[in-house]
N, C-alpha and C positions, 0 to 999 in steps of 0.2 A: 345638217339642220332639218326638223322636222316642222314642216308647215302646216296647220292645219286647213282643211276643205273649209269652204264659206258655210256650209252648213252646219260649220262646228263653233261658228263664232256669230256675236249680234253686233258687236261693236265690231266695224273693218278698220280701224285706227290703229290697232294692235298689229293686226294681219298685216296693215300696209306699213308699219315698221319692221316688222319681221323680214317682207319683202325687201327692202331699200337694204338690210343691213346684209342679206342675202349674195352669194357670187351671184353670175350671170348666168350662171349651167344649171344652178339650183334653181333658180326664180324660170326659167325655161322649160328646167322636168316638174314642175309644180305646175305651169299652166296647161302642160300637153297631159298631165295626169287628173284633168278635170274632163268630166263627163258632163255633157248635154243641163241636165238639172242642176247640177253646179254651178255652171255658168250662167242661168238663170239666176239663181240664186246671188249669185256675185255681182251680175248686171242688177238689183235691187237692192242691194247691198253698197252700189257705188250710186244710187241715185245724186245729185246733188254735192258730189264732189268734183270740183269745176277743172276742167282739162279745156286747153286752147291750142288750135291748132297749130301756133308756130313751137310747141311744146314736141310735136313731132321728127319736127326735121333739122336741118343742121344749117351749116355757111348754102348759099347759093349755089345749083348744079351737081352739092354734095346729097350721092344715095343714103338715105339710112332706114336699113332692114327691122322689121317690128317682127319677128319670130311669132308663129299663129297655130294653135288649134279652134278647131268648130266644132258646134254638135252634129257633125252629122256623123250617120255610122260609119262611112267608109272615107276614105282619100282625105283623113280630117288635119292633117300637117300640113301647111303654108306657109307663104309670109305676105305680107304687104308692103311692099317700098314703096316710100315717098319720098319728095325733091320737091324742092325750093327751085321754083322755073325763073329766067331771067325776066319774064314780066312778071315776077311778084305772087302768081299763080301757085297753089301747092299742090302737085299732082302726084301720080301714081299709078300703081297696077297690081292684082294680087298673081304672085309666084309661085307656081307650084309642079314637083318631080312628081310626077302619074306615071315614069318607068315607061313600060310598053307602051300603054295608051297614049302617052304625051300627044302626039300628032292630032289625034285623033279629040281628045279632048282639047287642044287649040282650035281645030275648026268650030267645036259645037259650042265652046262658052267662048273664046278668046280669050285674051288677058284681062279682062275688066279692069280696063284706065277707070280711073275715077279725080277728082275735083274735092279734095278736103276743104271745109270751110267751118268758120267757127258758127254754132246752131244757129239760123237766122229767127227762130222763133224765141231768140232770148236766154234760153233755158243753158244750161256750164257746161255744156255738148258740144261735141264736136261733128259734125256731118259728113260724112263720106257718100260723095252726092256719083252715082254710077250713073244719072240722066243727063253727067255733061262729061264732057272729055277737055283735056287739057288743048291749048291750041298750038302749043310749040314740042315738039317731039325730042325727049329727050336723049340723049345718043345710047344711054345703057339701057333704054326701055327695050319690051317689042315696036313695032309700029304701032302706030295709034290706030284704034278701032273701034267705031260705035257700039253702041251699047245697045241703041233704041231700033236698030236696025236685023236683020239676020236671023239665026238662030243664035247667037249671043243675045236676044230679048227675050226669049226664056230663060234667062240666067239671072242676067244683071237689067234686065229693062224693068224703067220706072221702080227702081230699086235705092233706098236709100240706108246707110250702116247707122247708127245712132252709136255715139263711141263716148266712153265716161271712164274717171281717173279713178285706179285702186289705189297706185303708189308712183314711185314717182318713174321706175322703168313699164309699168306692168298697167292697160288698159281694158277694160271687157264691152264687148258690142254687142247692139241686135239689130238684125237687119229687116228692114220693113219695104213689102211692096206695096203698093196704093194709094200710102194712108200721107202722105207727103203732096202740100200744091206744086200745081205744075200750071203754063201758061197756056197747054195745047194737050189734046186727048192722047192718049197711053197709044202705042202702035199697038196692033192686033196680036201679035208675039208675044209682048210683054202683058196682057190680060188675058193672054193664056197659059204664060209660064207663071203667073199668081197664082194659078191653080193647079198647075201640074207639077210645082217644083218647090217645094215648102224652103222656106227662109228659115237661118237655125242661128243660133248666138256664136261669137268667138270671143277669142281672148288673144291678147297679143303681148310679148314681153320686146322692149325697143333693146338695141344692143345699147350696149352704153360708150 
C-alpha cells in the first residue's frame, strides 16, 4: 500500500483512513520514511484533531510501545513507552539503541521520564510534560531520573512534546522549550540546552 507524504495531501482525513486500514509494518515504514519538513507539515496538518491522553496507554501497569522517528539528522529511530501508574499517573520514557554509544548517551541525556497529561491550556493536545517525573517507578522503566537537574537539562529541561492525532494508531509531535508556564525559573542547564540543542518534531505510530 502506497501512502502518500502530508505534503501531497490538504485534507489528512483521507491520509488518516488510509493509515487505520494500513498493517502495523506499513503505518511504521511510512512514519520512519518522513523527513524533518514533513513532519512539520503533518504537525499542521493535525492541528485540531483531538487526541486524549488515556488514548495512549492500556490496562494499569500495562507498557505500550508508540514506535518514533524525529527530525533530527542522526540517531532519529525511537520509541516512547507509556504506562498507566497505579496512582492514576500516565508516565513514561523515550527508548532508544545508540549501539556503541548507548552508555554514553545515558549519562548525557538519560532516559527522559516524562508525565503525559491531557493539554492544560484547553486546546485536543496532549502534553508530554519532561518538567515533572512520574513519582512511582515503574519496574520495566530505567530508574527515574530528573530532567531539570544534570546534563539531562540540556536535553529534556524545561521541555514540553505538544502531541496531536493523525489516525487512530499514528500521532505527530513538536517539541518546545521555554514557551510552556512553569511555577519556578528554568535551572541554568536547561536555558542553555534551549540554545545549544535545537528541538525537532516526531512522529509516532502506537502498536496496536
Amino acid at each position: 500500500m502506497d501512502l502518500p507524504k502530508p505534503s501531497a495531501v490538504t485534507d489528512l482525513q483521507g491520509l488518516a483512513d488510509a493509515l487505520d486500514a494500513a498493517t502495523h509494518e506499513v503505518r511504521v515504514g511510512w512514519i520512519r520514511s518522513l523527513g524533518r519538513s514533513e513532519q512539520y507539515k503533518l504537525f499542521e496538518l493535525a492541528k485540531g484533531r483531538p487526541v486524549k491522553v488515556d488514548e495512549l496507554v492500556g490496562e494499569p501497569g500495562q507498557v505500550v510501545r508508540h514506535l518514533g522517528k524525529n527530525g533530527l539528522p542522526l540517531f532519529s529511530w525511537f520509541e516512547k513507552r507509556f504506562v498507566r501508574l497505579s496512582d492514576g499517573t500516565i508516565g513514561g520514557y523515550n527508548h532508544n539503541e545508540f549501539g556503541l554509544i548507548a552508555p554514553i548517551a545515558a549519562v548525557v541525556t538519560g532516559p527522559g521520564h516524562f508525565v503525559a497529561v491531557d493539554a492544560p491550556d484547553g486546546a485536543p493536545e496532549v502534553w508530554i510534560d519532561y518538567r515533572r517525573i512520574p513519582a512511582i517507578q515503574h519496574p520495566d522503566f530505567p530508574p527515574l531520573r530528573s530532567n531539570e537537574s544534570g546534563l539531562p537539562a540540556l536535553v529534556f529541561g524545561d521541555m514540553v512534546d505538544v502531541l496531536r492525532r493523525v489516525s487512530r494508531h499514528v500521532t505527530i509531535g513538536d517539541s518546545f522549550k521555554g514557551k510552556y508556564p512553569r511555577d519556578d525559573q528554568p535551572p541554568f542547564l536547561a536555558r542553555m540546552g534551549a540554545t545549544l540543542f535545537p528541538t525537532a518534531p516526531f512522529v509516532l505510530c502506537q502498536e496496536p
